[in-house]
C-alpha positions in Angstrom: 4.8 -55.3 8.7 1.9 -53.4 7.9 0.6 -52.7 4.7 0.5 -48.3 3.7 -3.1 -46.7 4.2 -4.8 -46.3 0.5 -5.4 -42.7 0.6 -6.3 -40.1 -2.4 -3.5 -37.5 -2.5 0.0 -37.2 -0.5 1.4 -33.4 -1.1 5.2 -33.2 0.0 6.6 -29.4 0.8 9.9 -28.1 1.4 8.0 -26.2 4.5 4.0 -26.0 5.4 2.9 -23.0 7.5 -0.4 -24.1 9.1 -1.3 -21.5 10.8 -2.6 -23.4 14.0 -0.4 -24.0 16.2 0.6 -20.0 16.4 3.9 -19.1 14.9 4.7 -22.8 13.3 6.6 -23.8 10.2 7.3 -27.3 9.4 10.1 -28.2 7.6 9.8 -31.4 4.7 6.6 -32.5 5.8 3.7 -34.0 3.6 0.0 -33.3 3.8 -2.2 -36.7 3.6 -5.7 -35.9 2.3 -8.5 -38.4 1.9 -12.0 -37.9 0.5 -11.6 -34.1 0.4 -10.1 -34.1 4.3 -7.2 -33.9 6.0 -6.1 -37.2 7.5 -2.3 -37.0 8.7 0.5 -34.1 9.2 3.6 -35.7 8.5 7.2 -36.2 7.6 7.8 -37.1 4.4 10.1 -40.4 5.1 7.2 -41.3 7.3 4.3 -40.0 4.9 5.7 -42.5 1.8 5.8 -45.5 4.2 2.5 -45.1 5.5 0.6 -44.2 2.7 -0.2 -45.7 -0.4 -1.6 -42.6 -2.2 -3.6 -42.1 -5.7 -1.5 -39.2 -6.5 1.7 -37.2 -4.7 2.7 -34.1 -5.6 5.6 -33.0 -4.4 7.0 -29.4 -4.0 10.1 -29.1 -3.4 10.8 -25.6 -3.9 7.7 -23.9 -1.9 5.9 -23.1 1.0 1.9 -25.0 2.1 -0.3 -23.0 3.6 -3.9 -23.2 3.9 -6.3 -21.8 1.2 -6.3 -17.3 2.1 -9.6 -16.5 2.5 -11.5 -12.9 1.1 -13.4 -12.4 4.1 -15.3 -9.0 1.8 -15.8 -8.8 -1.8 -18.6 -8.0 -4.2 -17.1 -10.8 -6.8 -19.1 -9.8 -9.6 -17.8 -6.2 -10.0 -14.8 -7.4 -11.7 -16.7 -6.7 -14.6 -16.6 -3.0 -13.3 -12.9 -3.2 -12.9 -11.2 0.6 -13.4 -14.8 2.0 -14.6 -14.8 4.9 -12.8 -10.9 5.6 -10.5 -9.5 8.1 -8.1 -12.4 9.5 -6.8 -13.9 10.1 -3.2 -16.4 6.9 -1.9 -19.6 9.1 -2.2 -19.1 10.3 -5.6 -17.6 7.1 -7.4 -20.4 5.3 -5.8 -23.5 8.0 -6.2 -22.2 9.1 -9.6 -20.5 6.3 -11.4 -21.3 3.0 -10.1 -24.6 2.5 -8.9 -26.0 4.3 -12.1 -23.4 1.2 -13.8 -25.1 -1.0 -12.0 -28.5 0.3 -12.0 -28.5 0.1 -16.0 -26.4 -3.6 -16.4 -26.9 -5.5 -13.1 -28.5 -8.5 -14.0 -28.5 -12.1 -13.3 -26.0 -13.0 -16.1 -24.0 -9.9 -15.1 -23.7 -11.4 -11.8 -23.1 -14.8 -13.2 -20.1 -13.6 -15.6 -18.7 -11.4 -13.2 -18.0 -14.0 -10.5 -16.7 -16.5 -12.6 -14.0 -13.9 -13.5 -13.6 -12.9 -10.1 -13.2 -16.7 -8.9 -10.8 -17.2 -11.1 -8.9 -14.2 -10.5 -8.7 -15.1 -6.4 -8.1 -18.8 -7.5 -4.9 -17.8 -9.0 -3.9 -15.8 -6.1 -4.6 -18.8 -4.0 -8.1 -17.5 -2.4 -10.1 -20.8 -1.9 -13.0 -19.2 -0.3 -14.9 -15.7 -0.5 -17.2 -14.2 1.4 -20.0 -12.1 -1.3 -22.0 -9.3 -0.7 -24.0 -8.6 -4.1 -27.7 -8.7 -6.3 -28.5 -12.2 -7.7 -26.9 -14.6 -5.0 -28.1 -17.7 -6.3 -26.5 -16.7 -9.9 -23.0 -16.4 -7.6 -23.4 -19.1 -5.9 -23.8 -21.2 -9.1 -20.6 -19.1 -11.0 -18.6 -20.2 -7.8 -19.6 -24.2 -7.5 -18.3 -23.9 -11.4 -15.4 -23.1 -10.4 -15.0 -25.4 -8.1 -14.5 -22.9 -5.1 -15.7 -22.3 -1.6 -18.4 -19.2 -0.9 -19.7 -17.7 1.5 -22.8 -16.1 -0.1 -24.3 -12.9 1.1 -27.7 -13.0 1.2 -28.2 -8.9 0.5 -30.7 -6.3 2.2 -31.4 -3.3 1.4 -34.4 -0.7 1.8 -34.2 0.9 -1.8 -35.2 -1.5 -5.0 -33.3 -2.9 -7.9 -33.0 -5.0 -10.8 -33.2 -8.0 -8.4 -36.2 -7.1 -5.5 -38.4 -4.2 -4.8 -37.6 -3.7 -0.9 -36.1 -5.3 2.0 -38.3 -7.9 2.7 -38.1 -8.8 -0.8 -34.2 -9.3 -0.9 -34.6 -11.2 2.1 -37.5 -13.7 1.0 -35.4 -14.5 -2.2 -32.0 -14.4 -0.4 -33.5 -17.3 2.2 -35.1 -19.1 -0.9 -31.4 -19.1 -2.1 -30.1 -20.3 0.9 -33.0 -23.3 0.6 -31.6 -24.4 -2.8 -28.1 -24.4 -1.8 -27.8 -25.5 1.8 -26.6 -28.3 1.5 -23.4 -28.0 -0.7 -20.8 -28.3 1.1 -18.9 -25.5 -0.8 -21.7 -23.2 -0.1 -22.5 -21.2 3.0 -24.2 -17.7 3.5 -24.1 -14.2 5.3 -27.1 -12.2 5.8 -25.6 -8.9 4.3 -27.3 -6.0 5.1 -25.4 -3.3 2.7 -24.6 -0.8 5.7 -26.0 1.7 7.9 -26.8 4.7 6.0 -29.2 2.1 3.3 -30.8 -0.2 5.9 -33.4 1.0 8.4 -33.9 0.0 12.3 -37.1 -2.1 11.1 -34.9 -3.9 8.0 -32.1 -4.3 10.9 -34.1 -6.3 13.2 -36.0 -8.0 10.4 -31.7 -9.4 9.6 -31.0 -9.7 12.9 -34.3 -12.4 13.7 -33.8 -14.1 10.6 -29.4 -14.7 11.4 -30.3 -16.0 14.7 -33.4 -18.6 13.1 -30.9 -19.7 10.8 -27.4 -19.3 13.1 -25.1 -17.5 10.1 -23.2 -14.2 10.1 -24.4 -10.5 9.5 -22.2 -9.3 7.1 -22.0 -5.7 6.9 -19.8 -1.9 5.5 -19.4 0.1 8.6 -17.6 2.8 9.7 -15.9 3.0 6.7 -15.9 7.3 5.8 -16.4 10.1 8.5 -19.5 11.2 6.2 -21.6 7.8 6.9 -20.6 8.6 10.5 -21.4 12.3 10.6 -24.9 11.6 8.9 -25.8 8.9 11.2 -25.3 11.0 14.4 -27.3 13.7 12.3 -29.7 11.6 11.5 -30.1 9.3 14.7 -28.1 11.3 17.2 -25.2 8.0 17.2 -22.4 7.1 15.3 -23.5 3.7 13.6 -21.8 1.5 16.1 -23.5 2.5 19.1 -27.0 2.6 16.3 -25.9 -1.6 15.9 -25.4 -2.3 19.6 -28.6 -1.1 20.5 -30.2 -2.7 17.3 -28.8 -5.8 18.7 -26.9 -6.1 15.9 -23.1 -6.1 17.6 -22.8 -9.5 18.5 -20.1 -12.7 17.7 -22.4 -13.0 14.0 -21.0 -9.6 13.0 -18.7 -8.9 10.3 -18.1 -5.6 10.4 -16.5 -4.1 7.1 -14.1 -1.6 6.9 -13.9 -0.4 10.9 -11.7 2.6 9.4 -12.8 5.3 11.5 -12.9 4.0 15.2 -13.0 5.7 19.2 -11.8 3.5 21.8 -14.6 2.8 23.1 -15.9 1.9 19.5 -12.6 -0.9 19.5 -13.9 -2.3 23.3 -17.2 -2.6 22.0 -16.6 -4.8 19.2 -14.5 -7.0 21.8 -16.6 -7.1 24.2 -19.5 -7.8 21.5 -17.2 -10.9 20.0 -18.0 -8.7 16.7 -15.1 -9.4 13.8 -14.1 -6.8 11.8 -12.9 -7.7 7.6 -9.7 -5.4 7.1 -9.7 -3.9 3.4 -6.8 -1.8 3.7 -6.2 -1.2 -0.6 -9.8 -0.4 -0.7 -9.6 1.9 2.3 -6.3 3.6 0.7 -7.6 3.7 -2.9 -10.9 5.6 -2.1 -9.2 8.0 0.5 -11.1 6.3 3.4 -8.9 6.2 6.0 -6.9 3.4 7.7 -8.2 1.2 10.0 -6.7 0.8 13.7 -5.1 -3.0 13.3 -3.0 -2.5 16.0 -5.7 -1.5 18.4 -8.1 -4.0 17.3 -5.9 -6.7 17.6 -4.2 -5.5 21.1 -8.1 -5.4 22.2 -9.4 -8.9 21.0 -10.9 -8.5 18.2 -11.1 -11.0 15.4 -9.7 -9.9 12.1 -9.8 -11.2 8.3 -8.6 -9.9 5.7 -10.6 -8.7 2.4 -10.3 -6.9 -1.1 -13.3 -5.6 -1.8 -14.3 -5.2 -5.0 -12.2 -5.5 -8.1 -14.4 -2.3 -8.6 -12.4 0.0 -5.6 -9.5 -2.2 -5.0 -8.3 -3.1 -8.2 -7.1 -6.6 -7.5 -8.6 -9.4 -5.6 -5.5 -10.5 -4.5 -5.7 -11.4 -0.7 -1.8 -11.9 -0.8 -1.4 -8.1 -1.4 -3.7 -7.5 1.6 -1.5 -9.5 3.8 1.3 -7.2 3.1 0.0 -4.1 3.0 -2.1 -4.7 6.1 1.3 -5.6 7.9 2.9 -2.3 6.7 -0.2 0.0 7.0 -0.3 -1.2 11.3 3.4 -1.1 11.1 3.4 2.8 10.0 0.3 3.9 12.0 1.2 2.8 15.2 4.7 3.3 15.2 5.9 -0.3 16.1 7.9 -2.0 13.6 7.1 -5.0 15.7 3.2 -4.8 15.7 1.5 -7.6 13.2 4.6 -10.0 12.0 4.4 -12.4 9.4 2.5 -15.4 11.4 -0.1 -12.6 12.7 -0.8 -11.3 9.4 -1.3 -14.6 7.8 -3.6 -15.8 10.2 -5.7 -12.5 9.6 -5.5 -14.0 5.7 -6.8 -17.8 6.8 -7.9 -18.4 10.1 -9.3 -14.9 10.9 -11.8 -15.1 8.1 -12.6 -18.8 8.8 -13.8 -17.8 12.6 -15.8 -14.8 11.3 -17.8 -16.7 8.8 -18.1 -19.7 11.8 -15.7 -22.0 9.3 -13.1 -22.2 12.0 -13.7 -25.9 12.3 -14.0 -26.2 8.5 -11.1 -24.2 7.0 -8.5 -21.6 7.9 -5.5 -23.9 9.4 -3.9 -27.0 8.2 -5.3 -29.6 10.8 -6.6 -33.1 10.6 -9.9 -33.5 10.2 -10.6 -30.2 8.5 -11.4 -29.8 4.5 -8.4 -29.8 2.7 -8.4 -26.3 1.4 -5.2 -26.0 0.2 -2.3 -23.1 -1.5 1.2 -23.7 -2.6 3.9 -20.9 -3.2 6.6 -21.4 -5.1 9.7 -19.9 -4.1 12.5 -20.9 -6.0 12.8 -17.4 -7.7 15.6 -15.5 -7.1 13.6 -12.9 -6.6 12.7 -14.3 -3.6 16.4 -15.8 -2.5 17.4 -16.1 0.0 14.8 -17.5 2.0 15.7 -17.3 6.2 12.0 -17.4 7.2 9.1 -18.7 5.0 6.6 -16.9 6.6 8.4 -13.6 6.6 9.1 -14.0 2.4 4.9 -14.7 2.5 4.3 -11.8 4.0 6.7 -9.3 2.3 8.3 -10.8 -0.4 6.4 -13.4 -2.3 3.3 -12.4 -4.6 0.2 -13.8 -6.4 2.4 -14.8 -9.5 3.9 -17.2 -7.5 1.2 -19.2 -6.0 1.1 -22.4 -8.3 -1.2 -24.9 -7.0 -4.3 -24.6 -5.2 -6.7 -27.1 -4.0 -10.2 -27.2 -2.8 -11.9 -29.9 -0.5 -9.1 -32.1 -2.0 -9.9 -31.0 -5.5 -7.2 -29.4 -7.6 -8.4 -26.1 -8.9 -5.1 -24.7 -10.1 -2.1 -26.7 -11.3 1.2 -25.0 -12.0 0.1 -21.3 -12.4 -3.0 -23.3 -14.8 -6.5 -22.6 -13.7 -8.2 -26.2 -14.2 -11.7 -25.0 -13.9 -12.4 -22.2 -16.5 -10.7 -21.3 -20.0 -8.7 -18.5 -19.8 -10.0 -17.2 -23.7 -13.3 -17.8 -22.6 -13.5 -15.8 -19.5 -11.7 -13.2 -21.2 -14.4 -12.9 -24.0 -16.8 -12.8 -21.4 -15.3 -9.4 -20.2 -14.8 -7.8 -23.7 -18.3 -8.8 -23.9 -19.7 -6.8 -20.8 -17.0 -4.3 -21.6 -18.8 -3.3 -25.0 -22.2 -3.1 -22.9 -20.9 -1.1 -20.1 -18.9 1.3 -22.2 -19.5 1.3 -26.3 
């Protein structure tokens, strides 16, 4: 007879999605995790006689899926949360925000308004977040205190700020940023060029050189309002896309934000490119932007995550919410009750953003061998009841209040509804704080 495996942590479910292989749901299985990774998929008769574990949790009244993913955000604008709503992209953004940010942006802004943003998405069961913001390195440390995985964007621009003075500026910090932090294995980076209409051709192919030296994704708004499209042809005689593919800049690195306002031959380009595009659809809906062609993108090829934006323009960074809208926005749009189902939408939320920001192998799917990145929803609500298909009450019935336990490389970051990494008086008192600064 042979003795059970000492491993660190056994997690039983009533049911595990994981995403890879397509359209699965597993049904009393356990998850065996050891040193941070994925080790076994497994009944749980069979789990408790092979394992000797540290600690089980068991669930018995939810659904395991792997740890969403906010493939766009700009984390520390939660401290701008509801400053300036319902308003047009160009005006909130000309009139109200960057003159916000132009005043308070500083390192400890950015520092305080991603560890409120963490644990915001940390709650909602986001384990990793792709950033696009001034200050990187002070993100990157508010995230690693939190205990969560980020992607950090490593921002150009051509106009100065608080943080640099011009684009190779941003970018000689951004990489010296990238130096400190490259080897954490909860940190990776994005060059993220804000968009067309604030990044010249000589800044573009200064990002594109440097994302090839270094082999990471271009992470970049485009496409997002017919005005940025309209000025571009005005100003370069091409709408932005066709600008990119003949910078070079459409390629497999590309994370193209928004997408909203898309020709076909715009959607065949971006497949044929291997370009992926980061869906914001409360975002796109809250600042009157449009809504983006799922359905078409999807049909064609293209990769898809899913993102909130800011907390600024969304108002939630809740990447469960953008599962089900972005389900029910393609549904609407297209006309096809049966375009983007439950599995489809949830892979958009996990495994989508994990193959734009080249994690695939990393995160996004519950597989062995692969960081155990980790979200359980609880389900015994009978709000929720009954329950005929797990990943159909994901992706319309369940919400963010229900996620109760989240993991990170193995770690737990939230227990029972509790964030385990951050007080929740503290972080609060953080945000009065800023609140008072921003507006007496």
């Amino acid at each position: 007879m042979h003795s059970a495996v000492p491993i660190d942590l056994l997690i039983e479910a009533k049911w595990i999605i994981p995403v890879e292989p397509a359209g699965t749901v597993l049904e009393k299985h356990a998850v065996a995790v050891h040193e941070g990774r994925i080790v076994a998929i497994l009944q749980h008769t069979e789990a408790r006689s092979r394992y000797a574990a540290k600690e089980t949790v068991r669930l018995h009244d939810h659904i395991l899926i792997p740890g969403l993913i906010n493939l766009h955000t700009h984390a520390a604008m939660t401290l701008l949360r509801g400053l300036a709503d319902d308003l047009p992209l160009m005006d909130w953004l000309h009139d109200h925000i960057w003159p916000a940010e132009a005043k308070h942006v500083s390192a400890q802004f950015v520092h305080d308004g991603t560890l409120l943003g963490c644990a915001e998405m940390l709650r909602s069961g986001v384990t990793c977040f792709n950033d696009m913001y001034f200050f990187p390195q002070a993100a990157a440390k508010a995230a690693l205190r939190m205990g969560m995985r980020a992607a950090i964007g490593l921002i150009a621009i051509d106009s100065p700020s608080a943080y640099a003075a011009d684009c190779e500026d941003y970018l000689s910090k951004g990489l010296a940023v990238r130096d400190e932090f490259r080897d954490n294995p909860l940190i990776s980076f994005c060059l993220a060029p804000h968009a067309p209409y604030t990044v010249s051709n000589r800044s573009f192919s200064r990002v594109l050189t440097l994302a090839e030296q270094c082999d990471i994704p271009i992470h970049l708004h485009v496409h997002e309002t017919r005005e940025e499209i309209e000025e571009s042809t005005s100003q370069y005689g091409m709408r932005p896309i066709r600008r990119l593919h003949d910078l070079g800049i459409l390629g497999p690195a590309l994370i193209a934000v928004h997408a909203v306002h898309l020709t076909a031959e715009e959607i065949t380009l971006l497949a044929d490119n291997g370009a992926s595009v980061a869906h914001c659809p409360t975002s796109n809906l809250k600042l009157a932007s449009g809504i983006c062609p799922l359905t078409e993108l999807v049909e064609n090829g293209v990769n898809v995550g899913l993102g909130t934006d800011g907390a600024a323009s969304n108002n939630r960074l809740d990447i469960l919410r953008e599962l089900h809208l972005a389900s029910l926005l393609a549904k609407g749009s297209s006309g096809r009750a049966d375009t983007i189902d439950a599995h489809q939408s949830l892979r958009m939320a996990t495994l989508g953003g994990a193959k734009a920001l080249g994690l695939e192998r990393e995160i996004g799917s519950i597989e062995i061998g692969k960081a155990a990145d980790l979200c359980a929803v609880r389900v015994d609500d009978a709000a929720l009841a009954p329950c005929y298909d797990p990943a159909s009450l994901l992706a319309y019935s369940a919400g963010r209040e229900h996620v109760s336990d989240v993991w990170v490389a193995g770690k737990a970051r939230v227990c029972d509804g509790l964030l385990l990494s951050g007080g929740e008086i503290e972080l609060k008192n953080l945000a009065a704080l800023w609140q008072n600064q921003i507006r007496p």
